[in-house]
C-alpha positions as CSV (number, residue, x, y, z in Angstrom):
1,X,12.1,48.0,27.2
2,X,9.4,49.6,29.2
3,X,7.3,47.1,31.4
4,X,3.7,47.9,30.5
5,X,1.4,46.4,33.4
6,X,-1.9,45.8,31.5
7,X,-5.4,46.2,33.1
8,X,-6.7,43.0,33.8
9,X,-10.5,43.5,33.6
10,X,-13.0,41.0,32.2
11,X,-11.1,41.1,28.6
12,X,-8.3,39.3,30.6
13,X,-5.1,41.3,29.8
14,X,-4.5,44.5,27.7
15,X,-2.1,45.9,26.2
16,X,-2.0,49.6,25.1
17,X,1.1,50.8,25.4
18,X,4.2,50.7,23.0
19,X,7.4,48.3,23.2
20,X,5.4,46.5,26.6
21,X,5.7,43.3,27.8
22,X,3.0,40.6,29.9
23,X,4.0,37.5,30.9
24,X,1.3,35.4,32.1
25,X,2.6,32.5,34.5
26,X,1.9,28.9,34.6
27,X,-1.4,28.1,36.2
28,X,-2.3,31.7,35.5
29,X,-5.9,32.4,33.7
30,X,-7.2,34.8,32.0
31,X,-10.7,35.1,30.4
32,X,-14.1,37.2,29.6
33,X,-16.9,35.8,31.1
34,X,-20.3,36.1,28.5
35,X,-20.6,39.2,26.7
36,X,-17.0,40.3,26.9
37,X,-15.3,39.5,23.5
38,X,-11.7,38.8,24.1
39,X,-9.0,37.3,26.7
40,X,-6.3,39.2,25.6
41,X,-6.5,42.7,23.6
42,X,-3.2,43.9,22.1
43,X,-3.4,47.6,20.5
44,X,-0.2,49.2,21.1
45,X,2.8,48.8,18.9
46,X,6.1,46.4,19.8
47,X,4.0,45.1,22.6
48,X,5.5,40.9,23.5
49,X,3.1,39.0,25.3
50,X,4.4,35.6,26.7
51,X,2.1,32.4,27.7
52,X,2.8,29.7,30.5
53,X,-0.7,29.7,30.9
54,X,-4.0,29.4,29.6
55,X,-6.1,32.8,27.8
56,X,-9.6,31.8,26.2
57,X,-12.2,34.4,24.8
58,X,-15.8,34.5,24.8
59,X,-15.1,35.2,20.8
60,X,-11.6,35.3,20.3
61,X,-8.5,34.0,22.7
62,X,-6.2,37.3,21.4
63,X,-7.4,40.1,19.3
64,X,-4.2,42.2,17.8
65,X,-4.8,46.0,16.2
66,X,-1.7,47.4,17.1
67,X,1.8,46.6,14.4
68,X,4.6,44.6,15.1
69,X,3.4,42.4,18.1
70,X,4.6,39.1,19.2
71,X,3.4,36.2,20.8
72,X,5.2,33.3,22.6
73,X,3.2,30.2,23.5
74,X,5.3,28.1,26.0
75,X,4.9,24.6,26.4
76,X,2.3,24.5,29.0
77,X,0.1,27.8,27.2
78,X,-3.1,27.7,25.9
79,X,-5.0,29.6,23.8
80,X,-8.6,28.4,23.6
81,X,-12.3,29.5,22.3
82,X,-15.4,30.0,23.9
83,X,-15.9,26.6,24.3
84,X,-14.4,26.5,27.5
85,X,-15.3,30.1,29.3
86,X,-16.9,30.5,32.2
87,X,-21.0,31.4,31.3
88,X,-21.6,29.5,27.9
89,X,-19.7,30.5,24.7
90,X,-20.3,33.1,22.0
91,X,-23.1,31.4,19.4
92,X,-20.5,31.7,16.6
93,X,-16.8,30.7,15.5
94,X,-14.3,32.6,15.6
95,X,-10.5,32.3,15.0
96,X,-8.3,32.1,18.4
97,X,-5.4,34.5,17.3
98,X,-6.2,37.5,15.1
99,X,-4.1,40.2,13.6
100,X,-6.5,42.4,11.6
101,X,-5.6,45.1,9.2
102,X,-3.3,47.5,11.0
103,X,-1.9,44.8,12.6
104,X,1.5,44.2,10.1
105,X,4.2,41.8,10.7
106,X,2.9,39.9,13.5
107,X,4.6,36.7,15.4
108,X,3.0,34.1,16.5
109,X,6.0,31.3,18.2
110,X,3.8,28.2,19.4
111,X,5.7,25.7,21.4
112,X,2.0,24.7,23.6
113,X,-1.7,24.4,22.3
114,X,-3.7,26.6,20.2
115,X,-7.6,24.8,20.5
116,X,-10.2,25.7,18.7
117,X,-13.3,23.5,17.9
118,X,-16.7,23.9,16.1
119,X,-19.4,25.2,18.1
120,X,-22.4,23.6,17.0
121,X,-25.3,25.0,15.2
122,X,-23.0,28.1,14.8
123,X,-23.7,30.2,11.4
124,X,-20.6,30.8,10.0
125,X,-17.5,28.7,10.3
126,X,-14.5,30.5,11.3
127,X,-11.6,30.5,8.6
128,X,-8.6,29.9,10.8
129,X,-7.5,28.9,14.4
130,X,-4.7,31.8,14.2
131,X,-5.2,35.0,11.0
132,X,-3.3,37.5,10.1
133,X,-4.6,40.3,7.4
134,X,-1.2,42.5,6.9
135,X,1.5,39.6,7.1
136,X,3.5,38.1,9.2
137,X,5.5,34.7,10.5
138,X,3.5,31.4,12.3
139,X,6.2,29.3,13.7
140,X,4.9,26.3,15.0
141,X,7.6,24.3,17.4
142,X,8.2,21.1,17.5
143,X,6.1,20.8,21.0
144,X,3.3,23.0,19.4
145,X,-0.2,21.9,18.5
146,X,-3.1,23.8,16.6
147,X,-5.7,21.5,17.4
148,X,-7.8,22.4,14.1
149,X,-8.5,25.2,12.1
150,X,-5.0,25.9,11.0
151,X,-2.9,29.2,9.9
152,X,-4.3,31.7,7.2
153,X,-2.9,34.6,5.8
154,X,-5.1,36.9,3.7
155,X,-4.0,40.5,2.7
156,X,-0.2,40.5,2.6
157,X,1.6,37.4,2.0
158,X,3.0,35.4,5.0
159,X,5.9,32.5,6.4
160,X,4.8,29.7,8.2
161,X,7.5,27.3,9.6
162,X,6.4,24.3,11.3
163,X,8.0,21.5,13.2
164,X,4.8,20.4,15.0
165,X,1.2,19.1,13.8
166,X,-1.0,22.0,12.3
167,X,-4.5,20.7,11.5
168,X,-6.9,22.3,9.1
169,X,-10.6,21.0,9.7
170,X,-14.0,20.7,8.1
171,X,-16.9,22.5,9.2
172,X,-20.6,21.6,9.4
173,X,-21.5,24.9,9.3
174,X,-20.8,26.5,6.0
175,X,-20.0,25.5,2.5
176,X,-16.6,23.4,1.5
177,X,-14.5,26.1,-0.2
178,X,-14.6,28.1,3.7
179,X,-13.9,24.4,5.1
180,X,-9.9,25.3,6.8
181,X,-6.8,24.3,5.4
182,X,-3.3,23.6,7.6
183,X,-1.8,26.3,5.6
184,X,-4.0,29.1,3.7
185,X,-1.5,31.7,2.4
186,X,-4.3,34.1,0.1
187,X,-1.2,36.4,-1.3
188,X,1.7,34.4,-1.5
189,X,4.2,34.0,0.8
190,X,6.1,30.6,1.9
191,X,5.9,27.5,4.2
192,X,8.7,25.6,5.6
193,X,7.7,21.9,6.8
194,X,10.4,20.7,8.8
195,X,11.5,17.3,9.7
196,X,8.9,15.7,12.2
197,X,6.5,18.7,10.7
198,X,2.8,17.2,10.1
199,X,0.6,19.2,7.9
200,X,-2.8,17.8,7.9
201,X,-6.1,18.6,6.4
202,X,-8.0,16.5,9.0
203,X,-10.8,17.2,6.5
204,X,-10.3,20.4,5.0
205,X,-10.1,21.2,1.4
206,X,-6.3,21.1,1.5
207,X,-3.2,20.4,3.4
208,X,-1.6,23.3,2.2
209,X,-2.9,26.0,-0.4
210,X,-1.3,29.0,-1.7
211,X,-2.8,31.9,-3.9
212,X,-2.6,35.2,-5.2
213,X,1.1,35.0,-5.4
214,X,3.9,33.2,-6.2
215,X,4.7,30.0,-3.3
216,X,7.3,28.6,-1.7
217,X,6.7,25.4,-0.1
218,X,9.7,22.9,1.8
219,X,8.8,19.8,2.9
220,X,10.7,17.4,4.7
221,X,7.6,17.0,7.0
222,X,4.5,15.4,6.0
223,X,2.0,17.0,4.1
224,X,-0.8,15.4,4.1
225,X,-4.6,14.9,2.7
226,X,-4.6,11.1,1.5
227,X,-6.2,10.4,-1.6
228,X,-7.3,14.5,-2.4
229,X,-4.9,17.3,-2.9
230,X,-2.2,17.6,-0.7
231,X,-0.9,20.6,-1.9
232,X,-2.4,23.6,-4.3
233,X,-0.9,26.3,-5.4
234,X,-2.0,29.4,-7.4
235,X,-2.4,29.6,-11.2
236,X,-0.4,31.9,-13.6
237,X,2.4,32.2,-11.1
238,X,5.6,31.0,-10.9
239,X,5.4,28.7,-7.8
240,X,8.8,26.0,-5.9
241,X,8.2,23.2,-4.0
242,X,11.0,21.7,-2.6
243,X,11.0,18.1,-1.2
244,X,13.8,17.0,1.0
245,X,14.3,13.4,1.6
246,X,12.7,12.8,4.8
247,X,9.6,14.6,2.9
248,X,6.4,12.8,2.8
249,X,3.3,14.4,0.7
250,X,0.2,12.3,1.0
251,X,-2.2,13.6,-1.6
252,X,-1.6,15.2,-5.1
253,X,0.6,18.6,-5.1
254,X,-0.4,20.9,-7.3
255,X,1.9,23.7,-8.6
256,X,-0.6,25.7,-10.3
257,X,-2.3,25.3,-13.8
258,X,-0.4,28.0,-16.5
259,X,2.1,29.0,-14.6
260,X,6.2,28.3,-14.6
261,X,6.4,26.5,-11.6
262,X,9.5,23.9,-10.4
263,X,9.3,20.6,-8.6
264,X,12.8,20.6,-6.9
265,X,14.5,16.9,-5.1
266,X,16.3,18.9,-2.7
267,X,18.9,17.4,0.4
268,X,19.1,14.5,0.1
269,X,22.8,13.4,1.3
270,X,21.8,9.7,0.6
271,X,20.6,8.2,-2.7
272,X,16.8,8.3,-1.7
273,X,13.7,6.8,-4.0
274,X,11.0,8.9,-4.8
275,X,8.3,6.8,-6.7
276,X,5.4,9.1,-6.2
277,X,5.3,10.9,-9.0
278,X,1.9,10.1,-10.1
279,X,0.8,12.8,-7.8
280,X,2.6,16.1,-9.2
281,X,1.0,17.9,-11.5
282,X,1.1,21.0,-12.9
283,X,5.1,21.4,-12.7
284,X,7.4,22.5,-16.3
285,X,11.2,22.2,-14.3
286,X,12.0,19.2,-12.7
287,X,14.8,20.1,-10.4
288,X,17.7,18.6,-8.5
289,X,19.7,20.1,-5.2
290,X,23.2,19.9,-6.1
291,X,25.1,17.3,-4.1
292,X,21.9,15.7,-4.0
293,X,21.2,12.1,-4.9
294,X,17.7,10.9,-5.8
295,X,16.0,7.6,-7.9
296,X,13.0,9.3,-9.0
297,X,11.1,6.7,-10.4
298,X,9.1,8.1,-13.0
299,X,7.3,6.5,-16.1
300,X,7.4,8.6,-19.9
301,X,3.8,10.1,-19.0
302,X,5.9,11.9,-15.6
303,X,8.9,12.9,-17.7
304,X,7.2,14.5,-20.9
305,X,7.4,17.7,-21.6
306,X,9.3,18.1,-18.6
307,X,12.5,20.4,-18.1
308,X,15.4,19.4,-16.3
309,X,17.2,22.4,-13.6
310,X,20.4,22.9,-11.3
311,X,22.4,19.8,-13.7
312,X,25.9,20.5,-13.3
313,X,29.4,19.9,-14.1
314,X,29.4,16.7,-11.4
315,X,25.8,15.5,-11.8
316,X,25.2,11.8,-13.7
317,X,21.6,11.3,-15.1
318,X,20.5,7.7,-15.3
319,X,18.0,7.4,-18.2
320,X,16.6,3.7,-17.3
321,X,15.2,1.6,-20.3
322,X,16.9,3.2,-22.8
323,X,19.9,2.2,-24.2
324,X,21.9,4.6,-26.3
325,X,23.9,3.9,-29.8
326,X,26.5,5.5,-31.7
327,X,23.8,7.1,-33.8
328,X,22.8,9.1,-31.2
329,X,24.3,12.1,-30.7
330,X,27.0,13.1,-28.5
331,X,28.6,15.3,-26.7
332,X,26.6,18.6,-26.6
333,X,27.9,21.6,-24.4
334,X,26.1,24.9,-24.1
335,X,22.4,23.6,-25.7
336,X,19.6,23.0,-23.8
337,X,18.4,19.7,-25.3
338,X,20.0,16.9,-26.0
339,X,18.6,14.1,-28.4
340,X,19.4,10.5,-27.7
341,X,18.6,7.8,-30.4
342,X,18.9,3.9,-29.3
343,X,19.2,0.8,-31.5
344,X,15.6,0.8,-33.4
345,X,16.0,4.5,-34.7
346,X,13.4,5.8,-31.1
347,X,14.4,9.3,-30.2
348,X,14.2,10.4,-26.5
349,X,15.2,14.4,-25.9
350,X,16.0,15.6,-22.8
351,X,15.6,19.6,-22.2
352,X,17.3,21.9,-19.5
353,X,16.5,24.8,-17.9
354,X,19.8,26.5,-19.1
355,X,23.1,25.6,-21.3
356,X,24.2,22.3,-19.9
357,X,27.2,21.5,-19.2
358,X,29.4,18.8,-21.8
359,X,28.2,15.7,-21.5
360,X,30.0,11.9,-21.9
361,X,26.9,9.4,-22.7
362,X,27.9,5.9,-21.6
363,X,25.9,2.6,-21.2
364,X,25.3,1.8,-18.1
365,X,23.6,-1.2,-15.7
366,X,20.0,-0.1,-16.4
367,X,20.7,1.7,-19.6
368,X,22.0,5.4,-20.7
369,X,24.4,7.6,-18.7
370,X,25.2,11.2,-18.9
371,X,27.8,11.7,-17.5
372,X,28.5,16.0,-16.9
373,X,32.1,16.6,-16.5
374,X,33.8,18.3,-19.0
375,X,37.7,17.1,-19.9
376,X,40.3,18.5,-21.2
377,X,41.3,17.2,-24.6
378,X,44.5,14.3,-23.7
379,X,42.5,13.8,-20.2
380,X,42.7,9.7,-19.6
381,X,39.6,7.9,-19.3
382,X,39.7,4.5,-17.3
383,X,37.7,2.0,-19.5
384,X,37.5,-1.7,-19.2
385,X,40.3,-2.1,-21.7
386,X,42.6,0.1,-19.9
387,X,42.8,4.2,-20.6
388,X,41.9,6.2,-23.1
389,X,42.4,9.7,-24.3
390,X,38.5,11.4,-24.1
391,X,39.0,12.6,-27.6
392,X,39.0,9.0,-28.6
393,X,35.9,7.7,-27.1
394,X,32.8,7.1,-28.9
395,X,29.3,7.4,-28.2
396,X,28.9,3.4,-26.7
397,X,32.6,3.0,-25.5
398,X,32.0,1.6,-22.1
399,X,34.0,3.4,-20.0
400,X,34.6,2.6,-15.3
401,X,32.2,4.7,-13.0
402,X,33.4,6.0,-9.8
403,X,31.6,2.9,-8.5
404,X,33.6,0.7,-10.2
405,X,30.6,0.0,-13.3
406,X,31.5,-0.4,-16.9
């Protein structure tokens, strides 16, 4: 890699060469003082810039035109606004990390500070703390901070993967629907919320919002925007969000009215309670991780109309409060709806995404078991009366679960 020694003039450090490299030390500083724009200008290509230190802008902290650049925040960096430069600040707000149009696949790895804060009386409100326009990856550490403003994505779609505290914010200064979210992905993309991840709207529309493509959003974060939306995703697309057991979503979640979206329980290698289903909407497939093992407490308004993915071969479903009887029917292998009927003639169907698997319906504690393991005809079922052949149980034949349950 060539070493490209920038210019350090009042735009702090530049960058114009190709594959470079500018490491700014702890304690270092670079700034514009009023009238110059920008700490930091990258407009060569493959250009890394690393940050022990502190780089604020009299507009923005780091304005990117060239492709493929990366920045590294370390634990002590700081990218600021005008706020803090020396000789007043610019009398607007601006974003603190930009990539504009011809600046594709961007990184941005945060493991310090990324401040930005409303500048009063300003006329327009700036739409994120860090943007890119063509795409790229935001990977907020576990040490990293954006103080408010958030990450947005506009043009291309974008990953963001964040095991630190992103906050979106409201601003006084323009209407609600420019108000910044955590996450703003504008054409698609994905967001990863890992454990210890805090996604906040720290009032913004949104915790998270996703549009003009299809989303994928983990959580085993928080995600939050407590008693508003949490979580929205685009219409008409075909949106996943995946929440992992040590996933917390404060605020509705939203997959998108008209489209074929999936709620999935994903790793979960503990049976975990999920009683929050009140707050998803807009979701066709409910979903389950396999190995996974969830108590998702949902009443008949959650479960209706709803489709069941990912049931296997090894998978039990607990269907509580209703009580199968040997007039419902039984076994069904390769459908993709099975129709239970309990002791008063009351139907309940249950649909999957695809053929299911054979399944044994047994009584259990709470009521109805499927059971999805297919046997071989003259396999020996344990039951509390000793074994039996499958072929000779009935819908209703109690039979021993793994945990010892008739």
């Amino acid at each position: 890699m060539t070493n490209i020694s920038p210019s350090i003039s009042t735009a702090g450090i530049t960058l114009t060469g190709n594959a470079g490299s500018y490491t700014l030390a702890t304690g270092g500083y670079r700034g514009s003082t009023a009238g110059v724009f920008y700490g930091a200008t990258i407009s060569g290509h493959n250009d890394t810039l690393v940050v022990y230190g502190k780089i604020a802008g009299y507009k923005e902290g780091i304005d990117v035109t060239g492709a493929n650049n990366a920045i590294t925040i370390k634990g002590a960096g700081q990218i600021l606004d005008g706020q803090y430069q020396i000789g007043g600040f610019f009398p607007a707000n601006y974003e603190e990390i930009v990539f504009h149009s011809a600046a594709a696949n961007g990184l941005v790895v945060n493991y310090g500070t990324i401040a930005q804060s409303e500048q009063s009386g300003a006329p327009i409100p700036p739409l994120a703390a860090v943007s890119f326009v063509d795409g790229g990856i935001f990977s907020n550490k576990s040490t990293g901070t954006v103080t408010q403003g958030g990450a947005a994505f506009f043009s291309v779609a974008g990953t963001v993967v964040n095991a630190g505290l992103i906050n979106g914010a409201t601003y006084s200064g323009g209407p609600a629907s420019l108000s910044s979210r955590a996450v703003w992905l504008q054409a698609g993309g994905s967001v990863i919320n890992q454990a210890g991840g805090r996604l906040v709207a720290n009032g913004g529309v949104y915790g998270v919002q996703i549009q003009g493509g299809a989303g994928t959003i983990e959580n085993a974060g928080t995600i939050s925007n407590s008693g508003h939306t949490a979580v929205m995703m685009g219409p008409s697309l075909t949106n996943l969000f995946i929440l992992d057991s040590t996933g917390v979503d404060l605020g509705i979640v939203n997959g998108g009215a008209g489209g074929h979206n999936t709620f999935e329980f994903g790793t979960a290698a503990a049976l975990t309670t999920y009683s929050n289903t009140g707050n998803i909407t807009n979701f066709n497939t409910i979903a389950f991780l396999n190995g996974s093992t969830w108590d998702v407490q949902g009443n008949a308004a959650f479960w209706a109309g709803e489709t069941l993915g990912n049931v296997g071969l090894t998978d039990t479903i607990d269907i509580t409060g209703f009580t199968v009887t040997s007039s419902g029917t039984g076994v069904h292998a390769g459908t993709t709806s099975l129709v239970l009927t309990d002791a008063v003639g009351a139907h309940a169907t249950v649909h999957f995404a695809t053929a299911t698997p054979s399944f044994t319906i047994v009584s259990g504690a709470f009521g109805t078991e499927l059971l999805g393991i297919c046997f071989c005809p003259g396999t020996k079922i344990r039951t509390p009366d000793g074994e039996v052949q499958v072929e000779d149980l009935s819908v209703g034949d109690a039979v021993v679960t793994l945990g010892g349950n008739a």
